[in-house]
VOGU-3710 file (C-alpha; in Angstrom, 3 decimals, decimal comma):
1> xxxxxxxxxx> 56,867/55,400/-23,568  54,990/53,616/-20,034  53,289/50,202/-20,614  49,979/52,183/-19,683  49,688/52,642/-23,760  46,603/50,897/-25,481  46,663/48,616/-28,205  46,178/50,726/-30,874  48,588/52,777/-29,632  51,239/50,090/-29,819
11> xxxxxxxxxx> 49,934/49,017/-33,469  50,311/52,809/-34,683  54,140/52,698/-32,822  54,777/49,464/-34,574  54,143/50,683/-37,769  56,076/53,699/-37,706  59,641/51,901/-36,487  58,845/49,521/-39,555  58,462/52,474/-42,144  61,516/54,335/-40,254
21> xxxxxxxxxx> 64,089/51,114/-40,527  62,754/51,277/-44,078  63,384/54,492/-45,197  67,177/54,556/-43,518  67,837/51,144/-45,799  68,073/49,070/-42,196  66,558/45,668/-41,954  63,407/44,776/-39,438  64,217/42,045/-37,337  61,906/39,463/-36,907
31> xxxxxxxxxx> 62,619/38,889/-33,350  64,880/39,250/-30,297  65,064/35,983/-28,733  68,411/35,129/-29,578  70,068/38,538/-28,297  72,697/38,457/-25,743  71,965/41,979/-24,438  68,973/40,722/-23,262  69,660/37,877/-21,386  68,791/39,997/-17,768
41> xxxxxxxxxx> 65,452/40,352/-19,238  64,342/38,749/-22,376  65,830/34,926/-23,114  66,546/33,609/-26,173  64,342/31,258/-28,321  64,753/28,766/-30,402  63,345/28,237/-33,548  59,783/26,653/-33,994  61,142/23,715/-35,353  63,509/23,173/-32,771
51> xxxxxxxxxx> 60,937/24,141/-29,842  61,363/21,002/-27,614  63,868/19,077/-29,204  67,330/18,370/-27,517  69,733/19,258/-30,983  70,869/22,953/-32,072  70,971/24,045/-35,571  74,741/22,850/-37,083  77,398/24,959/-37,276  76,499/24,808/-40,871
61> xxxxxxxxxx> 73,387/26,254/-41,099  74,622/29,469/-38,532  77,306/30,022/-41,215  74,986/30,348/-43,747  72,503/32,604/-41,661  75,140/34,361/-40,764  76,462/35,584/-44,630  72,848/36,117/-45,409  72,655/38,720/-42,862  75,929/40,477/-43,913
71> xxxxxxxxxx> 74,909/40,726/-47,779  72,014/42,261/-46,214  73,302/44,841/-44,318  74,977/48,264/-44,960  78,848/49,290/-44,118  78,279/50,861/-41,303  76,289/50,220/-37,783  72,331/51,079/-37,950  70,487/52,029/-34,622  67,273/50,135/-35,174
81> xxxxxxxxxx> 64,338/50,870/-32,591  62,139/47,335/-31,657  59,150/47,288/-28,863  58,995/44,029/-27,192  56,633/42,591/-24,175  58,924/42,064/-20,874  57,957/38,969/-18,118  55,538/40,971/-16,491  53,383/41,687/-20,041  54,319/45,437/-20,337
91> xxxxxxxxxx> 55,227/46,838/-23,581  58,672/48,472/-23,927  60,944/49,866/-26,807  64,538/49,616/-27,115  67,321/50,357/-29,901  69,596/47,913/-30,961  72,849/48,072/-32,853  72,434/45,966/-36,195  76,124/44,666/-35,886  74,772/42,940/-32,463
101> xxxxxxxxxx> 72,560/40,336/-34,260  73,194/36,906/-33,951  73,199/34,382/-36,560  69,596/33,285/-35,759  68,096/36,327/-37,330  66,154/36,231/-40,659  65,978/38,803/-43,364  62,887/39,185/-45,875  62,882/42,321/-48,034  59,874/44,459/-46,964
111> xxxxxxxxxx> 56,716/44,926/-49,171  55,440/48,505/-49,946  51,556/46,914/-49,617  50,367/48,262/-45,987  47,215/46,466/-46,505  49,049/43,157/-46,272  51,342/44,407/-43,311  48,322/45,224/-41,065  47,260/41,712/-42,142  50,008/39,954/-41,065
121> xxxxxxxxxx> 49,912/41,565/-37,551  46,186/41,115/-37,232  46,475/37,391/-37,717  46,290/35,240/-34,675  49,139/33,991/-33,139  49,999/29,889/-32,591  51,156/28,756/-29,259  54,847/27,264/-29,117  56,097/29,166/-32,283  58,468/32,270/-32,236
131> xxxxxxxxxx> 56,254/33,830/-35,407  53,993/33,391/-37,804  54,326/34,987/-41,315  50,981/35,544/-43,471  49,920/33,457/-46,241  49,381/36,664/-48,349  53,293/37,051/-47,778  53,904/33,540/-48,743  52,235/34,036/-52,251  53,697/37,634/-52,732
141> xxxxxxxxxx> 57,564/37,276/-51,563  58,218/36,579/-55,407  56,169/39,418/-56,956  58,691/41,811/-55,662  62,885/40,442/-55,031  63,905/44,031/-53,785  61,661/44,222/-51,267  61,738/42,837/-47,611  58,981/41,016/-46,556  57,289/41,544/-43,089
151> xxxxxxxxxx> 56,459/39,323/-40,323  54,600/39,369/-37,107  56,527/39,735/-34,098  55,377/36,696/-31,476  57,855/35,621/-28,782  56,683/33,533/-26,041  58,531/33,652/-22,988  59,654/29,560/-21,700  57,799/30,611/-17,963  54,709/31,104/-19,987
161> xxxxxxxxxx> 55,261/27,713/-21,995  55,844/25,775/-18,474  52,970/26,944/-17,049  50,624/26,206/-19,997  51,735/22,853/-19,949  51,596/22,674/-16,005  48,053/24,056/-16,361  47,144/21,336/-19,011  48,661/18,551/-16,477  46,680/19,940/-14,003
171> xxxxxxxxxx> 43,500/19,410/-15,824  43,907/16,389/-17,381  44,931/15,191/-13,204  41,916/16,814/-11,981  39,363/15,427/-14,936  40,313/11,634/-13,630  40,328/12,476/-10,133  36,792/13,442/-10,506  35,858/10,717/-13,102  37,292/8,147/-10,332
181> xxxxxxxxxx> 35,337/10,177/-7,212  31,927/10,217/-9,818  32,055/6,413/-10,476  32,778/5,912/-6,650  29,776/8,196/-5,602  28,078/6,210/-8,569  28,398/2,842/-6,734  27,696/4,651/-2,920  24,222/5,540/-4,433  23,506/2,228/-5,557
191> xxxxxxxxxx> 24,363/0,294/-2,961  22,214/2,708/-0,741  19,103/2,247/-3,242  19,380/-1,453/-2,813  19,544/-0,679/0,479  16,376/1,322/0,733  14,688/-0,971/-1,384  15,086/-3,551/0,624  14,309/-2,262/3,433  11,251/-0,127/1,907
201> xxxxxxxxxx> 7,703/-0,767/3,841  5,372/-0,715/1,074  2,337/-1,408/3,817  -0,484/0,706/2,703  -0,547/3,003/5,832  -4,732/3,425/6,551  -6,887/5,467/4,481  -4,848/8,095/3,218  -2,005/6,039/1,431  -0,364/7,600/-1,221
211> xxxxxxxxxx> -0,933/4,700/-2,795  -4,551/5,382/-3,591  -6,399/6,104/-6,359  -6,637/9,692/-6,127  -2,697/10,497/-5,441  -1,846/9,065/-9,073  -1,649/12,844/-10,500  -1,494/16,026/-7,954  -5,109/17,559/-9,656  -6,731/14,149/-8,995
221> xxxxxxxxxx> -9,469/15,342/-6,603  -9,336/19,102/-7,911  -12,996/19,226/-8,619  -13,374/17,281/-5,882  -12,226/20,124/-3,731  -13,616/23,410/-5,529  -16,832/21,596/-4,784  -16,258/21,278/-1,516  -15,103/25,140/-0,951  -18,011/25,950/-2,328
231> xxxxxxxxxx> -20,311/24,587/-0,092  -18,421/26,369/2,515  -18,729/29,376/1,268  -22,418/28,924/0,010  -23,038/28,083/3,974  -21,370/31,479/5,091  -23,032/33,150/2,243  -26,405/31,819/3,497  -26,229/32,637/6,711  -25,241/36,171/5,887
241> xxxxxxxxxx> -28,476/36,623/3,519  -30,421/35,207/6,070  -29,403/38,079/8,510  -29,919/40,945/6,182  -33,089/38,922/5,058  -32,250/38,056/1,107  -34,895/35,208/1,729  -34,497/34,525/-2,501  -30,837/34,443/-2,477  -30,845/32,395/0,565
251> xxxxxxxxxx> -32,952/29,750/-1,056  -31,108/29,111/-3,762  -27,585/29,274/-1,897  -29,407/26,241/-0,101  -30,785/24,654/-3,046  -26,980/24,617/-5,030  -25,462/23,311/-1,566  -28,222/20,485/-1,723  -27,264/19,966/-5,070  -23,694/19,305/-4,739
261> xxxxxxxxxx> -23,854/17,996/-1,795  -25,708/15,298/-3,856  -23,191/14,951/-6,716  -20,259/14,720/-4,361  -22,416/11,469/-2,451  -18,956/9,536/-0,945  -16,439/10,175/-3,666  -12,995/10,674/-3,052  -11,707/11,652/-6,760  -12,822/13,240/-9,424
271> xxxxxxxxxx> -13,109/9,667/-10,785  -15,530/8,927/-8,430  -18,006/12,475/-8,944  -21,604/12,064/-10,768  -21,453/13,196/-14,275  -23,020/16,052/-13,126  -20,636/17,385/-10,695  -18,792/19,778/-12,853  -22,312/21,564/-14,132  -23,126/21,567/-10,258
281> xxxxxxxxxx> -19,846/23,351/-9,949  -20,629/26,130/-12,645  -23,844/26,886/-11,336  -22,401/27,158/-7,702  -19,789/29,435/-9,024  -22,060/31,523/-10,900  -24,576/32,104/-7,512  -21,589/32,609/-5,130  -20,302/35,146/-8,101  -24,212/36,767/-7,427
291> xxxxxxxxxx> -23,814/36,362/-3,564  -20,202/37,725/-3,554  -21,449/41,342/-5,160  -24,391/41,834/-2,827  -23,203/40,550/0,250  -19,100/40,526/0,672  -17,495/42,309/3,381  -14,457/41,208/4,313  -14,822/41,460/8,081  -18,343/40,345/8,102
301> xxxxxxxxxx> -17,453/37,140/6,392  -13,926/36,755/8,352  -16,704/36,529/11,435  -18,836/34,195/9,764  -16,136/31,521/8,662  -14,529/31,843/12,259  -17,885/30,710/14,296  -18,734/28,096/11,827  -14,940/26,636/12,200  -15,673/26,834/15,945
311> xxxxxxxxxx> -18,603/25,160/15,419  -17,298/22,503/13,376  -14,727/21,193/16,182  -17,252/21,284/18,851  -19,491/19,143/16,562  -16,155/16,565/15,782  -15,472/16,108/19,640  -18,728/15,209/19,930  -19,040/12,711/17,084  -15,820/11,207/18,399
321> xxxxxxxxxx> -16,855/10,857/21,628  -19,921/9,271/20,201  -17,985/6,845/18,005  -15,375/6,273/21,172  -18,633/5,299/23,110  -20,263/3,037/20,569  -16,841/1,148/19,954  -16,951/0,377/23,540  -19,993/-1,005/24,061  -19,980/-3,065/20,510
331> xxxxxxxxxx> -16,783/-4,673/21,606  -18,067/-5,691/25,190  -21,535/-7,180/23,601  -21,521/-10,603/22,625  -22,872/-11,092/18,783  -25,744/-13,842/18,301  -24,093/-16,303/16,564  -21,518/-16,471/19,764  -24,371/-16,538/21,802  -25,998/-19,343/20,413
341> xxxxxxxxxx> -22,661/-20,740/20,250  -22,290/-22,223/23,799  -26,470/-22,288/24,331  -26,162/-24,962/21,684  -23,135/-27,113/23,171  -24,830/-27,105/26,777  -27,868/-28,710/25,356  -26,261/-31,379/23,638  -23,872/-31,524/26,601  -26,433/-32,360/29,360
351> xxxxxxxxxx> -29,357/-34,060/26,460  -26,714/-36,504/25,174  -24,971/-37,401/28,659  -21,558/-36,488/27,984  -21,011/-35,639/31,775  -19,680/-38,944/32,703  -16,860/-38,478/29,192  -13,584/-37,785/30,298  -10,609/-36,335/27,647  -8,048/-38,808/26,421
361> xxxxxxxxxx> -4,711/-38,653/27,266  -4,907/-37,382/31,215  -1,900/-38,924/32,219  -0,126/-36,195/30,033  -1,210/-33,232/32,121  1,573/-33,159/34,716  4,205/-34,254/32,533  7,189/-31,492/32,718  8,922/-33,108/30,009  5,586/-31,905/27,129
371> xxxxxxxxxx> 5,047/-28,652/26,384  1,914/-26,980/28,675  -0,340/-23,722/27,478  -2,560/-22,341/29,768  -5,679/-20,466/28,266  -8,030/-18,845/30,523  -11,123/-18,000/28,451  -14,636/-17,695/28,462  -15,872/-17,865/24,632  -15,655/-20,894/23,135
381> xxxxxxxxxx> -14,605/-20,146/19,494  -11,696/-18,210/19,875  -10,271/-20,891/22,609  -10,618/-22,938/19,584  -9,213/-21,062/17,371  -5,969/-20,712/19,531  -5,941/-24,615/20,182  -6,545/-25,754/16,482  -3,958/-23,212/15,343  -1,389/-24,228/17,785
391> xxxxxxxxxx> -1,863/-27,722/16,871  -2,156/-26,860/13,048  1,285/-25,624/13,210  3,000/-28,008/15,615  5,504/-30,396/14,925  4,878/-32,663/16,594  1,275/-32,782/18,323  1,334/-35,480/20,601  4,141/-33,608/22,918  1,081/-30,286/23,258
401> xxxxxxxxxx> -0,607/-30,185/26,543  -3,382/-27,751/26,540  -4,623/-26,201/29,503  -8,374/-24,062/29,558  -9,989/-22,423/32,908  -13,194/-21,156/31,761  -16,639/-19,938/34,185  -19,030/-21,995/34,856  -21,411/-20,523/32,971  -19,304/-21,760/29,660
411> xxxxxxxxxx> -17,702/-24,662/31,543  -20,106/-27,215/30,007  -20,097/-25,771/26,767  -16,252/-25,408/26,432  -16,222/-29,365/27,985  -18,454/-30,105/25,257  -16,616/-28,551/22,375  -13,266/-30,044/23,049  -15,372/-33,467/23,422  -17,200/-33,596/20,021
421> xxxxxxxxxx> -13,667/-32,045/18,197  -10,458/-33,596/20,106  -7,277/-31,222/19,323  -6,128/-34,530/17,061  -3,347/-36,335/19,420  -2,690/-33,073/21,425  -3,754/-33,323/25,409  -6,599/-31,047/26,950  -8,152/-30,370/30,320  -10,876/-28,079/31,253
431> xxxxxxxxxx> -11,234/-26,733/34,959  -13,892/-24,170/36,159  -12,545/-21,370/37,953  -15,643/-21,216/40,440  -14,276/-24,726/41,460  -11,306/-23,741/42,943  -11,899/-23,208/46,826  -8,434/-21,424/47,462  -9,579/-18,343/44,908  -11,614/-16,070/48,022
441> xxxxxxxxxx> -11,695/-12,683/48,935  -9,645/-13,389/51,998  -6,529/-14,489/49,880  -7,035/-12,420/46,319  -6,981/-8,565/46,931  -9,258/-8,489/43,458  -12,037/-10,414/44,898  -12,026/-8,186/48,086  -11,859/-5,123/46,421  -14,814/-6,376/43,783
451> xxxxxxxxxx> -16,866/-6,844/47,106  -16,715/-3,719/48,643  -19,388/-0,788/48,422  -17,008/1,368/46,755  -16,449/-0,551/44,045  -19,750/-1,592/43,493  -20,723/2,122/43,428  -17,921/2,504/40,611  -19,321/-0,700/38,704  -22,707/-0,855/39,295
461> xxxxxxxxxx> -24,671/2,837/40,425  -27,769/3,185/38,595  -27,550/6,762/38,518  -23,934/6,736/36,618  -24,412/8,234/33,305  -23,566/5,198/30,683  -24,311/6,996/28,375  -22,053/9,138/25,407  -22,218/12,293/27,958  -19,957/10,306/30,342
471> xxxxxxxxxx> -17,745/9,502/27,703  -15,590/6,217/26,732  -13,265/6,460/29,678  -15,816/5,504/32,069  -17,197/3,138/29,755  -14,130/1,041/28,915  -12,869/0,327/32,571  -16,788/-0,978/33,197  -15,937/-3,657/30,634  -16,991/-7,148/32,200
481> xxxxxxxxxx> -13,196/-8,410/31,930  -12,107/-6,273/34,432  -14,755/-7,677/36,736  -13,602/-11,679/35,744  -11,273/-13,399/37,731  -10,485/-15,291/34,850  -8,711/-12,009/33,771  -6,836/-11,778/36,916  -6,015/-15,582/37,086  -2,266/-15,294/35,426
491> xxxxxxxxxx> -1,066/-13,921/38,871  -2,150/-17,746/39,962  -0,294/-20,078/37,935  1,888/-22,100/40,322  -1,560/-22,419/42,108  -3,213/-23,645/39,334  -0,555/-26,208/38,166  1,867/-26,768/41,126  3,512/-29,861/39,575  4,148/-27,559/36,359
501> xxxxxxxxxx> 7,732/-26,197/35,967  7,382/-23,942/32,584  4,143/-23,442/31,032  3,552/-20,858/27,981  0,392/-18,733/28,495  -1,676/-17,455/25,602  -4,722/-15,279/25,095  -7,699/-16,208/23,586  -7,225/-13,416/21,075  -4,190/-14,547/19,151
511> xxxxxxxxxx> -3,351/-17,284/16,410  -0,728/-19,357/16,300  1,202/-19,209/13,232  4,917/-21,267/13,638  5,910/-24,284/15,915  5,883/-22,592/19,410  8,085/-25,564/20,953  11,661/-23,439/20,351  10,612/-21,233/23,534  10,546/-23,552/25,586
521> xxxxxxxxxx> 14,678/-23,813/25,095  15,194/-19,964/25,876  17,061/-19,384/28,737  15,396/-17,118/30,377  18,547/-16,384/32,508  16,721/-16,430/35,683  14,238/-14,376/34,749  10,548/-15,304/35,759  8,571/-13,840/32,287  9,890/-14,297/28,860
531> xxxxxxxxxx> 7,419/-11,242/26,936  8,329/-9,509/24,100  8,659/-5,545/24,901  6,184/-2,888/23,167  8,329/0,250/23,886  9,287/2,494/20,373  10,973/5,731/21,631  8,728/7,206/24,116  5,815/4,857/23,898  4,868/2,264/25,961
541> xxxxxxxxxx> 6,966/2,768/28,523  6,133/2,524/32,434  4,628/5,944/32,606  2,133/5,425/30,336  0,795/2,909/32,899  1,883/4,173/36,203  0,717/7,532/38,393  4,537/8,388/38,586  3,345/11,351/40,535  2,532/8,824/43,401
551> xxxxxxxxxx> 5,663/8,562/45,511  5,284/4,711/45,583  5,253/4,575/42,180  7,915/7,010/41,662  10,535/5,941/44,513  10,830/2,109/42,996  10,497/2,527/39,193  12,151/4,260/36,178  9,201/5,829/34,475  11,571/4,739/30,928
561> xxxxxxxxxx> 11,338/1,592/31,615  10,416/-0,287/28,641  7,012/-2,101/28,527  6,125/-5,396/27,184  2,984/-7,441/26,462  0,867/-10,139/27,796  -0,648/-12,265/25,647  1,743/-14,946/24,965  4,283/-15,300/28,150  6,783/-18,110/28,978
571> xxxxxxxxxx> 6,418/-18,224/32,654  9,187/-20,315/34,197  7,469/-21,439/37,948  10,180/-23,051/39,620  11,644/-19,521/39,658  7,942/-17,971/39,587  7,996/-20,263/43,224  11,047/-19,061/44,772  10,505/-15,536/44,029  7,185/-15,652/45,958
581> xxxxxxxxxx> 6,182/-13,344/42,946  2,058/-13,634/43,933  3,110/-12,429/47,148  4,235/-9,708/45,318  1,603/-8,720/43,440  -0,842/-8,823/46,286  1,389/-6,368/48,026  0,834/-3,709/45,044  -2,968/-4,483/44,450  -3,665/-3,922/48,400
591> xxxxxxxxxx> -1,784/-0,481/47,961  -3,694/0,115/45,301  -7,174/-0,193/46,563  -8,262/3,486/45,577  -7,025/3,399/42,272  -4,142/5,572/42,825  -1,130/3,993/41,528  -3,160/2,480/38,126  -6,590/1,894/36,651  -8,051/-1,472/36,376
601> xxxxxxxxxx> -6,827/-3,992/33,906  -4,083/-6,798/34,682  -0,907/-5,156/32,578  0,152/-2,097/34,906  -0,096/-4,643/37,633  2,295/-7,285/35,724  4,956/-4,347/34,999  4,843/-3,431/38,644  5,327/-7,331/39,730  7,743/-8,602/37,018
611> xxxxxxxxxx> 9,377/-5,628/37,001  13,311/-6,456/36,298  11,900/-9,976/35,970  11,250/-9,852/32,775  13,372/-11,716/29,392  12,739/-9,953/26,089  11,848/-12,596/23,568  12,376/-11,717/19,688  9,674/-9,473/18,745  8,892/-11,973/15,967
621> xxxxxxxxxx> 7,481/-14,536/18,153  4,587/-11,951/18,590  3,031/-9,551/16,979  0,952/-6,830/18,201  -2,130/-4,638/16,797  -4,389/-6,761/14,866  -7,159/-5,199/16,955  -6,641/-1,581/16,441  -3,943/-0,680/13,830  -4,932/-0,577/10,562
631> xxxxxxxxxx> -1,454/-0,076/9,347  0,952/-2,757/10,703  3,701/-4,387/8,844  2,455/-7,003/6,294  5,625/-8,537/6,019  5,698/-9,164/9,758  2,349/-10,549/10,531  3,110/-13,384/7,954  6,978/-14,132/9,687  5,046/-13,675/12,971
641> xxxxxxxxxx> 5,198/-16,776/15,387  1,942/-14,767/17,190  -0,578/-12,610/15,495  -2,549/-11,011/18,617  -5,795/-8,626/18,185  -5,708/-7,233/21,411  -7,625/-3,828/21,022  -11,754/-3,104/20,359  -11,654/-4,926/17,203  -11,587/-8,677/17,639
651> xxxxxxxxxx> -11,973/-11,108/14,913  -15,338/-12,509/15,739  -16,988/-8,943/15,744  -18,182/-6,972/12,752  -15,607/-4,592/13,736  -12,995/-6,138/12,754  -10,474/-5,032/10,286  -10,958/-6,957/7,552  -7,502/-7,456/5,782  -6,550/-8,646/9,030
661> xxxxxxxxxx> -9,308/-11,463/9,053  -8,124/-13,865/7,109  -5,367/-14,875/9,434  -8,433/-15,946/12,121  -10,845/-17,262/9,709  -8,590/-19,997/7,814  -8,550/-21,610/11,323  -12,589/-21,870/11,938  -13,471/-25,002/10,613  -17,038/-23,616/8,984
671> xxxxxxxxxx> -18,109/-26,907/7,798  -18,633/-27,890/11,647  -22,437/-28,697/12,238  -23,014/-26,507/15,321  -20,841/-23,779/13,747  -23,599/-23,632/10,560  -26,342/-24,273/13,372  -25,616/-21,009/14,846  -24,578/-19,135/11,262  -21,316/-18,678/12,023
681> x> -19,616/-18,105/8,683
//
């Protein structure tokens, strides 16, 4: 026989060896294990009770095995046929002499009940025994003394037995290697969601947070938007009826638009929708539904939906050039309460004689042992704003020198101010930049240039549009604070205060929020400006300022350069002084005279003239944005040393952002008489 031969084949085989041994009055043995002709191929066992144990069976117990066997067996030698399994699984058959068995063989007399025969080889086998005999077997063997019992042949080879175990090693290894790796992944993942969560911005970012009402489930605004499409569609639907002249269908396309255009109003949810939005809806669905079956063709409304997108965009440039334009001029205007502002202080100024006062304290001004800010400003309130916060927050008040140039077209008023409401035991002085006879066109490029035809054209033509047409471009660089020398005064500061040595400069749109006296202890490491830099990956950096595609421009800078801010700047003088750094920056504002290396405004000239001059200060001495980024860290602008509002939206004008307010308003002292004189409030 080949080991190619099927299970039931083998079964049917078995079978007849066991009726052939019985009919020839041989015994069946009940395995081969302990065999010595089979050592080559098939090893002996022990018995089940002795699997894994290190003691044989006594000589005893062989010698009684062994007399069993011969009252068993006939006179002579019997050929008796057995299949077995070899190592590699197949099944072979081989005949073995009955005087070879060992004393390890067991003989049962055989049972004439086939039923209970196919039984006991049906029933499963149990690992680590050398056979199993059937419980119908146990409770027949005395029912019949004559005849030989049968067992089930079930020899497992000691390879097999290794390797179980082995395998069962294996597993129980590999289940605690990836227990150990699950609790160490366990504790990676936490320690990175602490991580995240501390580091987590939870700044509502604008309008569209996802923090809004209307992201708390994804169908929040569902109705919101099939209303919406279907005013889009009633609109192409319209204007298709209109051409084929369905006047009736084009009325009433117009009157549902009307109509939900009306229960939409400003809502942003479905929260926010009239009660009657979603019967709006139905009756919108059920005319489109009408308009769909008399008027749809697929490339006719394709056509129709195209031209009105087109004309949507055209209509959103313009509205944002519109809105650019109307920003502009609202942030160059002056609102009436500032306005009446400084009308009010001149009156009293001149009525009530204070031009003979003088501030206290004057013998502080040129003291380089106090701490000196220098604010060049023309409105009053926000000078005192920066003042009152500064002192607010100081540590010690009487060490504060504070330094204001101001026009003198506010120079009485800003006199007066600082007059009637003393910065507490702080030091003040206030100087009029008309006053100052070495500030002419023949030593400041900027006055030159302002006095030239050209320049006047640029400013001042009648016949330039200024107007939404012309855009904001135009617009923004007409802003009076390019055209102040108060603007352009920073560039002047060893002139202004030559016995100064350090002085910290601050705009008059920022508040003060810490103790500013640790800056003056940076080393600047000979550095002239201490700034804080403004560059995040590609923006604000040197290009965004500079014509790089001048070769002056591009010969003597690195268009990567990193940018950085004015607004609050420790200037150190003494090195300002040797330097000649003014020198400097007339040299670049002569070059450019046509506008070809930068626009207006005093910060591309300040990266050009400080350029490798600057120190970067910690960026939480000063923060940026108040004035035109709705979405800035929270968390920052309180830990801020600075808050600045530099942008369109300052904190005195309507357009100002209001959760930003508060950190401007908590400094105006409201209760002051000419502040409720000119409702300021």
């Amino acid at each position: 026989m080949q080991s190619c031969f099927g299970s039931s084949r083998i079964t049917n085989l078995i079978f007849q060896v066991i009726i052939h041994v019985v009919l020839i009055g041989a015994v069946f043995p009940d395995t081969l294990a302990g065999q010595e002709d089979f050592k080559g191929s098939w090893p002996s066992f022990d018995c089940p009770q002795c699997i894994g144990q290190k003691t044989t069976r006594s000589e005893q117990e062989q010698t009684d095995t062994a007399s069993a066997v011969s009252s068993h067996l006939p006179g002579k030698d019997i050929d008796i046929i057995v299949t077995y399994s070899d190592i590699s699984g197949d099944v072979r058959i081989r005949s073995v002499k009955s005087k070879d068995l060992s004393a390890s063989w067991v003989w049962k007399d055989p049972i004439d009940d086939h039923t209970q025969s196919s039984k006991a080889f049906a029933r499963p086998l149990q690992f680590g025994t050398r056979f199993e005999a059937s419980d119908d077997h146990q409770t027949n063997e005395s029912s019949s003394g004559d005849e030989i019992q049968q067992f089930v042949l079930s020899p497992v080879h000691p390879l097999k037995i290794k390797r179980q175990k082995l395998r069962l090693e294996r597993r129980e290894r590999r289940t605690l290697e990836l227990i150990q790796q699950d609790k160490e992944m366990d504790s990676k993942m936490n320690a990175a969601a602490a991580e995240r969560a501390r580091e987590l911005d939870t700044t509502v970012i604008g309008r569209y947070s996802i923090w809004r009402i209307e992201y708390e489930s994804p169908n929040s605004d569902s109705t919101l938007k099939l209303m919406q499409d279907q005013i889009i569609m009633a609109k192409a639907y319209a204007k298709i009826a209109k051409a084929k002249n369905y006047n009736s269908l084009y009325d009433s396309l117009l009157e549902h638009s009307r109509k939900s255009h009306h229960a939409i109003g400003d809502a942003n949810s479905d929260a926010e929708l009239q009660p009657c939005a979603l019967d709006r809806a139905k009756e919108m669905g059920h005319i489109l539904s009408l308009a769909k079956d008399q008027l749809y063709d697929c490339i006719e409304v394709a056509r129709t939906l195209r031209t009105m997108l087109q004309m949507t965009e055209t209509n959103v440039h313009e509205t944002k050039k519109k809105s650019a334009f109307l920003i502009q001029l609202a942030a160059k205007t002056v609102p009436r309460p500032l306005h009446c502002l400084p009308l009010v202080l001149a009156t009293d100024y001149l009525l009530q004689g204070y031009e003979n006062k003088a501030f206290p304290n004057s013998e502080k001004l040129e003291d380089t042992s106090l701490y000196h800010y220098a604010i060049f400003s023309d409105n009053v309130l926000a000078t005192s704003i920066v003042i009152n916060s500064t002192v607010l927050n100081a540590k010690e008040p009487k060490k504060h020198v504070f330094h204001i140039v101001t026009d003198k077209l506010n120079y009485v008023s800003m006199r007066m101010w600082f007059l009637v409401n003393p910065p507490g035991s702080a030091a003040i002085e206030v100087k009029n930049v008309d006053e100052f006879t070495w500030l002419n066109s023949s030593y400041c490029p900027v006055l030159r240039q302002l006095e030239s035809a050209r320049m006047r054209e640029y400013y001042f033509n009648a016949h330039q549009a200024s107007s939404t047409t012309a855009g904001s471009d135009n617009l923004k660089y007409r802003n009076p604070k390019y055209l102040s020398m108060l603007n352009h005064l920073r560039f002047y500061l060893p002139e202004v205060y030559p016995k100064l040595e350090k002085i910290l400069f601050l705009d008059d749109d920022i508040v003060v929020q810490k103790d500013l006296t640790p800056l003056w202890s940076v080393d600047l490491q000979g550095m002239v400006n201490g700034a804080i830099e403004t560059c995040k990956e590609s923006f604000h950096r040197l290009d965004k300022y500079l014509n790089f595609s001048n070769p002056n421009i591009s010969q003597n800078f690195d268009p990567n350069a990193c940018g950085w801010a004015f607004g609050m700047n420790m200037f150190d003088l003494k090195e300002w002084r040797l330097r000649n750094i003014t020198g400097i920056y007339h040299r670049w504002q002569d070059m450019n005279e046509d506008r070809n290396l930068w626009k207006l405004g005093t910060l591309p000239p300040g990266l050009i003239t400080f350029y490798n001059l600057t120190y970067p200060l910690d960026r939480s001495w000063h923060v940026l944005g108040l004035g035109y980024d709705p979405a800035l860290n929270q968390t920052a602008i309180e830990n801020a040393g600075v808050v600045h509002y530099n942008g369109n939206y300052k904190p005195w004008l309507d357009l100002a952002i209001d959760k930003y307010k508060s950190y401007w308003s908590k400094y105006v002292m409201f209760d002051n008489p000419y502040l409720k004189l000119c409702n300021i409030g």
